[in-house]
mmCIF file as gemmi writes it, N, C-alpha and C atoms, coordinates in Angstrom:
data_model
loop_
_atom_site.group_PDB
_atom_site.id
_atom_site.type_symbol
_atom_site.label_atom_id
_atom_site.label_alt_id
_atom_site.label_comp_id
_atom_site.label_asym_id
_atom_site.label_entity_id
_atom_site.label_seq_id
_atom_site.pdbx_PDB_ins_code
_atom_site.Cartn_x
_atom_site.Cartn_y
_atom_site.Cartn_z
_atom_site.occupancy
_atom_site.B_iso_or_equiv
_atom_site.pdbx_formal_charge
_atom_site.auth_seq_id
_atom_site.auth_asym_id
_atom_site.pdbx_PDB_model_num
ATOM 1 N N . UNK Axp A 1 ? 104.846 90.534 90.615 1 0 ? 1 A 1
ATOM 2 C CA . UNK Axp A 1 ? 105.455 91.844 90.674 1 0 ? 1 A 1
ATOM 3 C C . UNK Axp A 1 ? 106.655 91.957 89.75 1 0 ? 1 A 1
ATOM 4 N N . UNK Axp A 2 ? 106.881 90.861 89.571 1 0 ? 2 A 1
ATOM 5 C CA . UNK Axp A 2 ? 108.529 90.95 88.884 1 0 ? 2 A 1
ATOM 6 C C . UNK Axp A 2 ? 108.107 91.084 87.525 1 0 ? 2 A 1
ATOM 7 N N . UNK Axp A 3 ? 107.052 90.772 86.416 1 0 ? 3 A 1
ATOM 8 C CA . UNK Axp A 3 ? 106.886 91.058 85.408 1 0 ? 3 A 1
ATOM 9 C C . UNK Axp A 3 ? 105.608 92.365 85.008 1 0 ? 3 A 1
ATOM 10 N N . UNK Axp A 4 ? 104.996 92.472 86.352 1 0 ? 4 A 1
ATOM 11 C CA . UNK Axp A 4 ? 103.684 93.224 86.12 1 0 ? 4 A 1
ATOM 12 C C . UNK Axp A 4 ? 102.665 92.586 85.07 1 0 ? 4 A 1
ATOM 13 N N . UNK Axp A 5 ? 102.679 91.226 84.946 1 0 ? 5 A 1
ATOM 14 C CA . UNK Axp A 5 ? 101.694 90.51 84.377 1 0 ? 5 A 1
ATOM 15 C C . UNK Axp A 5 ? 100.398 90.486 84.932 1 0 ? 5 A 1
ATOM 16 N N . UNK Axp A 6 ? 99.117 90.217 84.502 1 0 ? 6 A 1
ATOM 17 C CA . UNK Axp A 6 ? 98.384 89.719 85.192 1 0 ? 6 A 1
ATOM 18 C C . UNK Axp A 6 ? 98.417 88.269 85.934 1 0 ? 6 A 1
ATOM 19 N N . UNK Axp A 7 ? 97.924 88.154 87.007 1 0 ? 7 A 1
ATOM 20 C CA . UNK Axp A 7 ? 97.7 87.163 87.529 1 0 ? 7 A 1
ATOM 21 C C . UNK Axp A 7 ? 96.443 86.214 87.364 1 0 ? 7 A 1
ATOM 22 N N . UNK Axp A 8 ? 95.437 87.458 87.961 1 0 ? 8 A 1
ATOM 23 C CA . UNK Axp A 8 ? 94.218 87.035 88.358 1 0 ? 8 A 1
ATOM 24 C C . UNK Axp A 8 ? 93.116 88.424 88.319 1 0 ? 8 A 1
ATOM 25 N N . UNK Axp A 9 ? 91.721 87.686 88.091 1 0 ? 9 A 1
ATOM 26 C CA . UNK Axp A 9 ? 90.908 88.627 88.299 1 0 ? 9 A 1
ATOM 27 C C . UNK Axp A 9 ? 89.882 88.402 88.905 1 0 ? 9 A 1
ATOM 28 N N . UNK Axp A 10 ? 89.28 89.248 89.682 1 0 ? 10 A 1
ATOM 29 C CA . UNK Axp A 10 ? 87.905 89.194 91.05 1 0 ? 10 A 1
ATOM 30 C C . UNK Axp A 10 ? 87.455 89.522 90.743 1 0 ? 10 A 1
ATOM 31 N N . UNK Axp A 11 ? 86.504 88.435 89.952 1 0 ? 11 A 1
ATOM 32 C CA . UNK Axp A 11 ? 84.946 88.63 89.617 1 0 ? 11 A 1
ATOM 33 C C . UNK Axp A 11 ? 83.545 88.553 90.702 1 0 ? 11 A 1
ATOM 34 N N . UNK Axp A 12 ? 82.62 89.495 90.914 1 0 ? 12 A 1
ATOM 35 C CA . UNK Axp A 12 ? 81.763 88.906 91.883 1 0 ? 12 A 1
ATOM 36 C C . UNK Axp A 12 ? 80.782 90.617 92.084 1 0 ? 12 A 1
ATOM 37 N N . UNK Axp A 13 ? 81.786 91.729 92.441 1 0 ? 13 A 1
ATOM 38 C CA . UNK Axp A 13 ? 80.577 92.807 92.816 1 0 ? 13 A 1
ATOM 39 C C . UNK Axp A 13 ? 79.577 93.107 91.569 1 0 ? 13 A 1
ATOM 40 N N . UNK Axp A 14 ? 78.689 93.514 92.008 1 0 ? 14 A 1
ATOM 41 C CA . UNK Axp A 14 ? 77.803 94.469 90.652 1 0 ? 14 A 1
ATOM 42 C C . UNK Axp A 14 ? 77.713 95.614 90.562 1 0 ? 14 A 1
ATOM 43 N N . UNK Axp A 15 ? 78.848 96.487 91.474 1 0 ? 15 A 1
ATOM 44 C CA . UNK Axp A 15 ? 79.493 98.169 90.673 1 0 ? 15 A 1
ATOM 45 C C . UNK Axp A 15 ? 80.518 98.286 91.196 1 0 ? 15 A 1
ATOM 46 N N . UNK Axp A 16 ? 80.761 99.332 91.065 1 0 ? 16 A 1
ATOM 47 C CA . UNK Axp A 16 ? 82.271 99.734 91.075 1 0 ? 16 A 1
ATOM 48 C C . UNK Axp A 16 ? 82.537 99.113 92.321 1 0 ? 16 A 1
ATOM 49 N N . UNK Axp A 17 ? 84.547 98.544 91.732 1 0 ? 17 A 1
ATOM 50 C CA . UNK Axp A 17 ? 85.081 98.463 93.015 1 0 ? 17 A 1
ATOM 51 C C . UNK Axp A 17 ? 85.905 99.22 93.692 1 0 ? 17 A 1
ATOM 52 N N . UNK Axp A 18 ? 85.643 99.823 95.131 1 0 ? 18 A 1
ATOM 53 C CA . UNK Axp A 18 ? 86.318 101.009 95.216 1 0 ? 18 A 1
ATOM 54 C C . UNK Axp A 18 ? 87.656 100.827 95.984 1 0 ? 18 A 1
ATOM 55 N N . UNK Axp A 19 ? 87.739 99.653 96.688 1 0 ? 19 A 1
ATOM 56 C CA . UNK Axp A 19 ? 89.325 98.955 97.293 1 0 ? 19 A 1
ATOM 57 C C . UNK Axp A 19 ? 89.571 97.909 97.034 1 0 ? 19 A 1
ATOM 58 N N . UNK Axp A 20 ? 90.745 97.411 97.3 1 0 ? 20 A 1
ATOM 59 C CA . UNK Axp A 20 ? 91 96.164 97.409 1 0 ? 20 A 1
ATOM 60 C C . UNK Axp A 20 ? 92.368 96.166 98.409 1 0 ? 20 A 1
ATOM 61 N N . UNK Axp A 21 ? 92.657 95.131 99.832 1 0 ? 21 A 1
ATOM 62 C CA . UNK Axp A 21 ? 93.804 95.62 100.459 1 0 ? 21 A 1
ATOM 63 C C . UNK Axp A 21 ? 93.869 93.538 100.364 1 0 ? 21 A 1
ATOM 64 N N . UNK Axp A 22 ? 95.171 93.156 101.432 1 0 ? 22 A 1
ATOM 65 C CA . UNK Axp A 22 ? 95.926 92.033 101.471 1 0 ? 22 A 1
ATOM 66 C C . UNK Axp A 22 ? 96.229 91.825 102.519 1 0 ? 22 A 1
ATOM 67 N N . UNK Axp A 23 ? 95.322 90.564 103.26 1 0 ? 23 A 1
ATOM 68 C CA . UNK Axp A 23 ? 95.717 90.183 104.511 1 0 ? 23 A 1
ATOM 69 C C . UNK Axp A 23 ? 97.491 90.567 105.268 1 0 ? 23 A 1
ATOM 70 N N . UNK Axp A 24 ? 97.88 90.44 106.135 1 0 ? 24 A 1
ATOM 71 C CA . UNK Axp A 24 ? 98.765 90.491 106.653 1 0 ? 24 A 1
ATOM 72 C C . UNK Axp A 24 ? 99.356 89.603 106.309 1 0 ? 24 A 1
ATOM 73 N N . UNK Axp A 25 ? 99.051 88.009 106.19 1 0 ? 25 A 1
ATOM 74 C CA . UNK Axp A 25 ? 99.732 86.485 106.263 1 0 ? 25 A 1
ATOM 75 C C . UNK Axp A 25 ? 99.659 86.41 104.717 1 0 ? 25 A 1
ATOM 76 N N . UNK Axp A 26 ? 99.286 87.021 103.686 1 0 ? 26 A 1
ATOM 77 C CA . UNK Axp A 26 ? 99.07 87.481 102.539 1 0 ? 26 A 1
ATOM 78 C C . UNK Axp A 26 ? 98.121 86.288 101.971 1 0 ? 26 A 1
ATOM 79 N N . UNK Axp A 27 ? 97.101 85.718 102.551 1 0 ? 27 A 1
ATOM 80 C CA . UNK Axp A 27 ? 95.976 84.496 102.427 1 0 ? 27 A 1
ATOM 81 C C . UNK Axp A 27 ? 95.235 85.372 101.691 1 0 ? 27 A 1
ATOM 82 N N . UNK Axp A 28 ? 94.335 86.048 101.953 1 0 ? 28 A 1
ATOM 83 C CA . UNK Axp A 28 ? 93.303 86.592 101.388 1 0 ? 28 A 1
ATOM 84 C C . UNK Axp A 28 ? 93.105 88.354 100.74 1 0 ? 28 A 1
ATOM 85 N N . UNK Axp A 29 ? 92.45 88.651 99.999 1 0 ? 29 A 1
ATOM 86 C CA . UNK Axp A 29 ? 92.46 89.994 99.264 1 0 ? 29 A 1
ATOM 87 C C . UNK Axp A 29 ? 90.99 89.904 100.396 1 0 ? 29 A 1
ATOM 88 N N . UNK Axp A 30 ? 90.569 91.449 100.33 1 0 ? 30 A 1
ATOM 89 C CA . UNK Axp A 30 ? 89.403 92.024 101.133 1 0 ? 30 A 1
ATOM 90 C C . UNK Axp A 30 ? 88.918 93.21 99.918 1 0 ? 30 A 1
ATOM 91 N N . UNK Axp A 31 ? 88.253 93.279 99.241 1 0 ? 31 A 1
ATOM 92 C CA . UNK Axp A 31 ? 87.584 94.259 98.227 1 0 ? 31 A 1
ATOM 93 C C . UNK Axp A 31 ? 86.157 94.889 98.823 1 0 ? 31 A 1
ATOM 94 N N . UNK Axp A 32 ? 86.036 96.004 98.309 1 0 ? 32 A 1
ATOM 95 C CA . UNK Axp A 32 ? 85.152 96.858 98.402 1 0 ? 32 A 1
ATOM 96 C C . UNK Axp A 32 ? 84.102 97.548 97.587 1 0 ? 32 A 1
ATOM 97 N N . UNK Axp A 33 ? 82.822 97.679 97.872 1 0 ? 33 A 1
ATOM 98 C CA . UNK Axp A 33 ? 82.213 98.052 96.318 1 0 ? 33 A 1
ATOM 99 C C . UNK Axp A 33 ? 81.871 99.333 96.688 1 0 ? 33 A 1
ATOM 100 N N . UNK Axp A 34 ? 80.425 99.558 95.634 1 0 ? 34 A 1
ATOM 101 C CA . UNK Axp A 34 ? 79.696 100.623 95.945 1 0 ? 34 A 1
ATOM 102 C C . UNK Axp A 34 ? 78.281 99.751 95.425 1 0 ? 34 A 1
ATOM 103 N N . UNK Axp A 35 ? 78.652 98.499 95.603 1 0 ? 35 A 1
ATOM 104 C CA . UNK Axp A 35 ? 77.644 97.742 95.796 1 0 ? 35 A 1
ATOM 105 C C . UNK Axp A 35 ? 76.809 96.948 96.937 1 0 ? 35 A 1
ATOM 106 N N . UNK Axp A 36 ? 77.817 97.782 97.829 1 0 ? 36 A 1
ATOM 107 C CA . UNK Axp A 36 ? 77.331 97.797 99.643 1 0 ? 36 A 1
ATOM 108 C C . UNK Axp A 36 ? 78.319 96.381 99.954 1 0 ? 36 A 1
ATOM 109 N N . UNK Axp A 37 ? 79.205 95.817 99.829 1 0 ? 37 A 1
ATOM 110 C CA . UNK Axp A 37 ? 79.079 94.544 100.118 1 0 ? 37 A 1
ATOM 111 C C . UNK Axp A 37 ? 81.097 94.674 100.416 1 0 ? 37 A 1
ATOM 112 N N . UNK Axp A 38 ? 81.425 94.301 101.114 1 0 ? 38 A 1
ATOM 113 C CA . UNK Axp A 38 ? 82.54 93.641 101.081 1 0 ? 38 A 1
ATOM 114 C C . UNK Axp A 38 ? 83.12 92.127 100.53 1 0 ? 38 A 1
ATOM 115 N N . UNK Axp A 39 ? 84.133 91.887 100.108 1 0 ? 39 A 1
ATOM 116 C CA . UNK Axp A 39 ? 84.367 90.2 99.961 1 0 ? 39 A 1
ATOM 117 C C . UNK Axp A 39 ? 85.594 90.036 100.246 1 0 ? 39 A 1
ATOM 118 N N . UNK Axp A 40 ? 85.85 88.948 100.646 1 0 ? 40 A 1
ATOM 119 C CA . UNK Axp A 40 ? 86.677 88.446 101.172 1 0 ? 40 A 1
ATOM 120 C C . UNK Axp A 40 ? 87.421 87.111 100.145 1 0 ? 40 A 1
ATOM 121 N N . UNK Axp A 41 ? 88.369 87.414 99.349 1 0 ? 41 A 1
ATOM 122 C CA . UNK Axp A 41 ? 88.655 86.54 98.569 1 0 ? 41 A 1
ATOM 123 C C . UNK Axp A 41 ? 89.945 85.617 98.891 1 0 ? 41 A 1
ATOM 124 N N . UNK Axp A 42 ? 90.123 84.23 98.223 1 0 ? 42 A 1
ATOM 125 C CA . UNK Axp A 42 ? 91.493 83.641 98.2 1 0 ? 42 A 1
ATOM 126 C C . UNK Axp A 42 ? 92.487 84.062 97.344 1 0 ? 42 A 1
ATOM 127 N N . UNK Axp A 43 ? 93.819 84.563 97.76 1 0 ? 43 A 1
ATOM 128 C CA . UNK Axp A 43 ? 94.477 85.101 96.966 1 0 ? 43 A 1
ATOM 129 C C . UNK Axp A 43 ? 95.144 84.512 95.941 1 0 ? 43 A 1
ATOM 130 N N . UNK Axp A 44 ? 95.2 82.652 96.539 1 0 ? 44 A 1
ATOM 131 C CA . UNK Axp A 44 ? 96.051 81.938 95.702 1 0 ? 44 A 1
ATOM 132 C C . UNK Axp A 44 ? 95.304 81.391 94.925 1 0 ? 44 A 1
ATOM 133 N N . UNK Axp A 45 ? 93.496 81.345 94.598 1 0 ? 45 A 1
ATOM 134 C CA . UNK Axp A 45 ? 93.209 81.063 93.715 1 0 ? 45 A 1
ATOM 135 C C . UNK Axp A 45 ? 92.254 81.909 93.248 1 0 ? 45 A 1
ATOM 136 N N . UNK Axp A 46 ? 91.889 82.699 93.646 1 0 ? 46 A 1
ATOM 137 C CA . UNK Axp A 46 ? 90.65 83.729 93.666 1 0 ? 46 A 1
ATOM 138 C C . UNK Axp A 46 ? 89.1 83.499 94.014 1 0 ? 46 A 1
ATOM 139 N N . UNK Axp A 47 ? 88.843 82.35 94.65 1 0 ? 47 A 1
ATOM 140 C CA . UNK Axp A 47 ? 87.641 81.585 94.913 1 0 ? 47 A 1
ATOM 141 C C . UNK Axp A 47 ? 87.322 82.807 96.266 1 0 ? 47 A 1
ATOM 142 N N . UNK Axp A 48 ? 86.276 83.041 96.268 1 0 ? 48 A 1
ATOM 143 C CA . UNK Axp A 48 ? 85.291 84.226 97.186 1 0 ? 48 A 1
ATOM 144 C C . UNK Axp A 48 ? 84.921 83.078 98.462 1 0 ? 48 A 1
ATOM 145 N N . UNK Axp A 49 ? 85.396 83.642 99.18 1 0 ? 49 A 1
ATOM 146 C CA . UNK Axp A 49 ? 84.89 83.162 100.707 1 0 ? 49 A 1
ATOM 147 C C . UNK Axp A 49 ? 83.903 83.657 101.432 1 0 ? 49 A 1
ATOM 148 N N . UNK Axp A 50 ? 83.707 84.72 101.19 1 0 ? 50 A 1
ATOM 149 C CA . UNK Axp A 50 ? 82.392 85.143 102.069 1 0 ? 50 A 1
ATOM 150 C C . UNK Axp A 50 ? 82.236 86.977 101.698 1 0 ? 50 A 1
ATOM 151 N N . UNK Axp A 51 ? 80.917 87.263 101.386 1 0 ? 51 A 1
ATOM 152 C CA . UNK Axp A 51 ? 80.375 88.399 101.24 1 0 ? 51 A 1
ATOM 153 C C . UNK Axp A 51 ? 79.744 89.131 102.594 1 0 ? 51 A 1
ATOM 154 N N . UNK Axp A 52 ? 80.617 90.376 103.009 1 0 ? 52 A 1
ATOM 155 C CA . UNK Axp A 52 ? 79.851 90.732 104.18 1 0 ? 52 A 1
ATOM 156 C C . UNK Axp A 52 ? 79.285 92.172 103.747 1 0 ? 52 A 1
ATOM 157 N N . UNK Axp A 53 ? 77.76 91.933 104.548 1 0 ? 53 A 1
ATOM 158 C CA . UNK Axp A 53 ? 76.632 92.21 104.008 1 0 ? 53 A 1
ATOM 159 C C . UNK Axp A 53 ? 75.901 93.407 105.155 1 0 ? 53 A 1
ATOM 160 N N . UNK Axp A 54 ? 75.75 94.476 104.94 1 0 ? 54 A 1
ATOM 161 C CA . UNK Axp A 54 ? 75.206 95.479 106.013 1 0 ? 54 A 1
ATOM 162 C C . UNK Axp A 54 ? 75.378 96.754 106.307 1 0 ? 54 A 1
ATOM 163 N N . UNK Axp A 55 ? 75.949 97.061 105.328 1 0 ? 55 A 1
ATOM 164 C CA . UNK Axp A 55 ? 76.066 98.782 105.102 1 0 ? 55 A 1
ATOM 165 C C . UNK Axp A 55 ? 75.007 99.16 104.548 1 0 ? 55 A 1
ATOM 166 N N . UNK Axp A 56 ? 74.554 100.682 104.732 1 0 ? 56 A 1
ATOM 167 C CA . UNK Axp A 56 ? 73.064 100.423 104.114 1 0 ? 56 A 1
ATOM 168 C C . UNK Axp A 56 ? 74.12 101.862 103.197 1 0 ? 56 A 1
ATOM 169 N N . UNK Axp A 57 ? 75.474 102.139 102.901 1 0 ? 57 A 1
ATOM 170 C CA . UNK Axp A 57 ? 75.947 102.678 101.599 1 0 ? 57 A 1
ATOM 171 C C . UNK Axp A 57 ? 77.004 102.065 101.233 1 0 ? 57 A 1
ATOM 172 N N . UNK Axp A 58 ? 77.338 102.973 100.053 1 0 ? 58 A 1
ATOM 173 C CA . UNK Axp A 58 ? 78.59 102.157 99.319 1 0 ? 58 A 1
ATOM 174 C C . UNK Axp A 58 ? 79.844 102.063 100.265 1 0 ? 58 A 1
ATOM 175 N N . UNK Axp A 59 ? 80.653 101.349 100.032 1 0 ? 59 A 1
ATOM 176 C CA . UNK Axp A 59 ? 81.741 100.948 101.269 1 0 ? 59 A 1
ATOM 177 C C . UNK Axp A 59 ? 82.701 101.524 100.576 1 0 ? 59 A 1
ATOM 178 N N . UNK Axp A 60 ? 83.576 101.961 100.964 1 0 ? 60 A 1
ATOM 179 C CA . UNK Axp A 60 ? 84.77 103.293 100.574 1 0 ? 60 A 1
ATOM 180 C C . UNK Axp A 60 ? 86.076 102.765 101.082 1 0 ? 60 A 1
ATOM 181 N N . UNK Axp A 61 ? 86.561 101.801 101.818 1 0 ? 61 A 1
ATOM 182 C CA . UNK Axp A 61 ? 87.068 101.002 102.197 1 0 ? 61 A 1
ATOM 183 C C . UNK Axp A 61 ? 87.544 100.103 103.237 1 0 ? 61 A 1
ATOM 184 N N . UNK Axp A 62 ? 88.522 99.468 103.37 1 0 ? 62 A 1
ATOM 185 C CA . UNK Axp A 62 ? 88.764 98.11 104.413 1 0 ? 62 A 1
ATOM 186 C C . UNK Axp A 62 ? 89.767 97.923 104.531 1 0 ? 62 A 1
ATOM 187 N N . UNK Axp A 63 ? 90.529 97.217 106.157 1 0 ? 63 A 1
ATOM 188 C CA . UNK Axp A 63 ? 91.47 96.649 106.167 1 0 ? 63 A 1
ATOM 189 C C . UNK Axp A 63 ? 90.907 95.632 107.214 1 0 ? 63 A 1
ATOM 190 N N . UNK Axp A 64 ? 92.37 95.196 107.116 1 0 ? 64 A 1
ATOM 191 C CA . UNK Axp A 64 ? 92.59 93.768 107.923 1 0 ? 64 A 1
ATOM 192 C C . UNK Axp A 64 ? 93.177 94.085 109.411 1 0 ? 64 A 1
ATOM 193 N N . UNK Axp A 65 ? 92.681 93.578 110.382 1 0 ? 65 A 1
ATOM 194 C CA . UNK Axp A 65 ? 93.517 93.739 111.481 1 0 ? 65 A 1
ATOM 195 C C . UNK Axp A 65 ? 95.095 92.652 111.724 1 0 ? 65 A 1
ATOM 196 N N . UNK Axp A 66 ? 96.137 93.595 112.052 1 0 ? 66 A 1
ATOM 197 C CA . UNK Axp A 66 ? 97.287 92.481 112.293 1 0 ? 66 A 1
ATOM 198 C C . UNK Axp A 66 ? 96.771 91.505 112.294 1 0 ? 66 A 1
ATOM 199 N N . UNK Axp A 67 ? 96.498 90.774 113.251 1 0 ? 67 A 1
ATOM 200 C CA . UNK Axp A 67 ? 96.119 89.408 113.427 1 0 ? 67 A 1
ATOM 201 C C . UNK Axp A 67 ? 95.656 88.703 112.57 1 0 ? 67 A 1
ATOM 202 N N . UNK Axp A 68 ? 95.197 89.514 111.505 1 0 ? 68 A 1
ATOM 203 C CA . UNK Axp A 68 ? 94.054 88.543 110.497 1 0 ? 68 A 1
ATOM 204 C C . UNK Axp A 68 ? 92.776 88.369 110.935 1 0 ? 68 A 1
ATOM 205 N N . UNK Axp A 69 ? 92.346 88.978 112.3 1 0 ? 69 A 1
ATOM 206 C CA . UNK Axp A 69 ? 91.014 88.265 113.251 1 0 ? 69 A 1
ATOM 207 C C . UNK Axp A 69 ? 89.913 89.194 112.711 1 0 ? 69 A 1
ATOM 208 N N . UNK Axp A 70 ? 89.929 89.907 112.18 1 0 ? 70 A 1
ATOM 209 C CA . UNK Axp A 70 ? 89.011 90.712 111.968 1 0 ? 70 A 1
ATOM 210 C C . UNK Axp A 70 ? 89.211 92.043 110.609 1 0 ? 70 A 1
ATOM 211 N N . UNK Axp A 71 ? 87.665 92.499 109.933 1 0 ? 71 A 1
ATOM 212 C CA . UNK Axp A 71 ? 87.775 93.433 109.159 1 0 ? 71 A 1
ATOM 213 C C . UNK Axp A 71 ? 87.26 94.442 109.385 1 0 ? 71 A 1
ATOM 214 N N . UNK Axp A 72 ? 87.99 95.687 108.851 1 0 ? 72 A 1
ATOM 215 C CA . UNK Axp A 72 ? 86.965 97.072 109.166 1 0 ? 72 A 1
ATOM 216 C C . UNK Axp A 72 ? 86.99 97.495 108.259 1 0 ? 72 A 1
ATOM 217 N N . UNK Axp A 73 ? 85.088 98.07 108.07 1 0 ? 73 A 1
ATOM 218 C CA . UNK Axp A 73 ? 84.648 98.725 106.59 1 0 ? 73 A 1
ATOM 219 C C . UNK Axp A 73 ? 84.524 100.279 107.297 1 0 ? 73 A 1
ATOM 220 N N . UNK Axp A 74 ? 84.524 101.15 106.135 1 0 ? 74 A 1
ATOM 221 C CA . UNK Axp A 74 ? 84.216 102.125 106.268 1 0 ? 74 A 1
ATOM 222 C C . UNK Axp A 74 ? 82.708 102.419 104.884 1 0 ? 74 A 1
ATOM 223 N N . UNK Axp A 75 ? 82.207 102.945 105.255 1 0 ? 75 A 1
ATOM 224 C CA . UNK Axp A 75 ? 81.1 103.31 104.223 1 0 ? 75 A 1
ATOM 225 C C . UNK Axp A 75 ? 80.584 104.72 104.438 1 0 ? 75 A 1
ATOM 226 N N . UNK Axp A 76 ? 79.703 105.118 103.028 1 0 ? 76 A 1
ATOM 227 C CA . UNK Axp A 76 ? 79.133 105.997 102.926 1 0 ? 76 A 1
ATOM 228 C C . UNK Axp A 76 ? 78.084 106.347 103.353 1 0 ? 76 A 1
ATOM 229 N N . UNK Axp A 77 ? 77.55 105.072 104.745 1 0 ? 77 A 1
ATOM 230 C CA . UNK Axp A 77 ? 76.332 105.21 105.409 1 0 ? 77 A 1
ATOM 231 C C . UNK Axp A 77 ? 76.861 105.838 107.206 1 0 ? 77 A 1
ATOM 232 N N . UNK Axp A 78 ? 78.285 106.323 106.865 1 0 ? 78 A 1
ATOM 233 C CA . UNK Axp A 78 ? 78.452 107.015 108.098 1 0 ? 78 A 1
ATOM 234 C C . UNK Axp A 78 ? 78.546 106.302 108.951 1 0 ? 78 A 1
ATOM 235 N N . UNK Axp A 79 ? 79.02 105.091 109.124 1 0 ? 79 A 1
ATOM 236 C CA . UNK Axp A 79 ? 79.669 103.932 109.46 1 0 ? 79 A 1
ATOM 237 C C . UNK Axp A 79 ? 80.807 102.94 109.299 1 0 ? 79 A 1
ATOM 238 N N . UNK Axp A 80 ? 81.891 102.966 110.243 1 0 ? 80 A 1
ATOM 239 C CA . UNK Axp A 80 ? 82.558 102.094 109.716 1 0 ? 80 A 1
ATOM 240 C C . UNK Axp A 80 ? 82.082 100.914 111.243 1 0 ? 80 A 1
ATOM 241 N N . UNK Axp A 81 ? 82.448 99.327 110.331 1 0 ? 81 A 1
ATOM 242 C CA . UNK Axp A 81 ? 82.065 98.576 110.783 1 0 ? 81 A 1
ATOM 243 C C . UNK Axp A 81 ? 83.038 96.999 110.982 1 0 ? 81 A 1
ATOM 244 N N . UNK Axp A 82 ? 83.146 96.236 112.275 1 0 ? 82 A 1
ATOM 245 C CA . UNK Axp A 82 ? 84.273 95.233 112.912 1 0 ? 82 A 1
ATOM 246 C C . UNK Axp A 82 ? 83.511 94.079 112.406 1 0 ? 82 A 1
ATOM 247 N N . UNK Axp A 83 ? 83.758 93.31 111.569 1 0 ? 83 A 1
ATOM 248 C CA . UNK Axp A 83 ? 83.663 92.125 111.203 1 0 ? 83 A 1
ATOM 249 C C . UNK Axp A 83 ? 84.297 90.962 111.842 1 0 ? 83 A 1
C-alpha cells in the first residue's frame, strides 16, 4: 500500500473476474468469476487452495465470515451460497 506497487497476481479463472475480498486474519484472498467458480487463494504467496464449484451462474460476489469459518457466494443463478 505504501508504494502502490504490484505485489502479486491470481492466475487461475477462465473469465472475467468479478471480486476479489480478504479474509479477516488477512491469510487468504476469496475471488470470484463469471466462470462459475470461486477460489480461495494464499495471500502471502498466491498458491490457490481450493476452487469452490456449484453455481450453475456467474458468481457476482463473496465474503468471508468474521471467523474465517466460512464463505458466501452470491451468483447469477439466483443463489447465494455457505461454504
Amino acid at each position: 500500500l505504501a508504494d502502490g506497487s504490484l505485489v502479486r497476481t491470481l492466475m487461475g479463472h477462465t473469465r472475467c473476474v468479478w471480486s476479489a475480498c480478504v479474509s479477516p486474519d488477512g491469510v487468504h484472498v476469496v475471488t470470484t468469476s463469471f466462470d462459475k467458480t470461486a477460489r480461495i487463494w494464499l495471500l502471502a504467496d498466491g498458491s490457490l487452495v481450493r476452487t469452490l464449484e456449484g453455481h450453475d451462474g456467474e458468481i457476482n460476489s463473496a465474503c468471508v465470515s468474521p471467523e474465517g469459518l466460512h464463505v458466501v457466494t452470491a451468483s447469477d443463478d439466483k443463489t447465494a451460497r455457505i461454504w
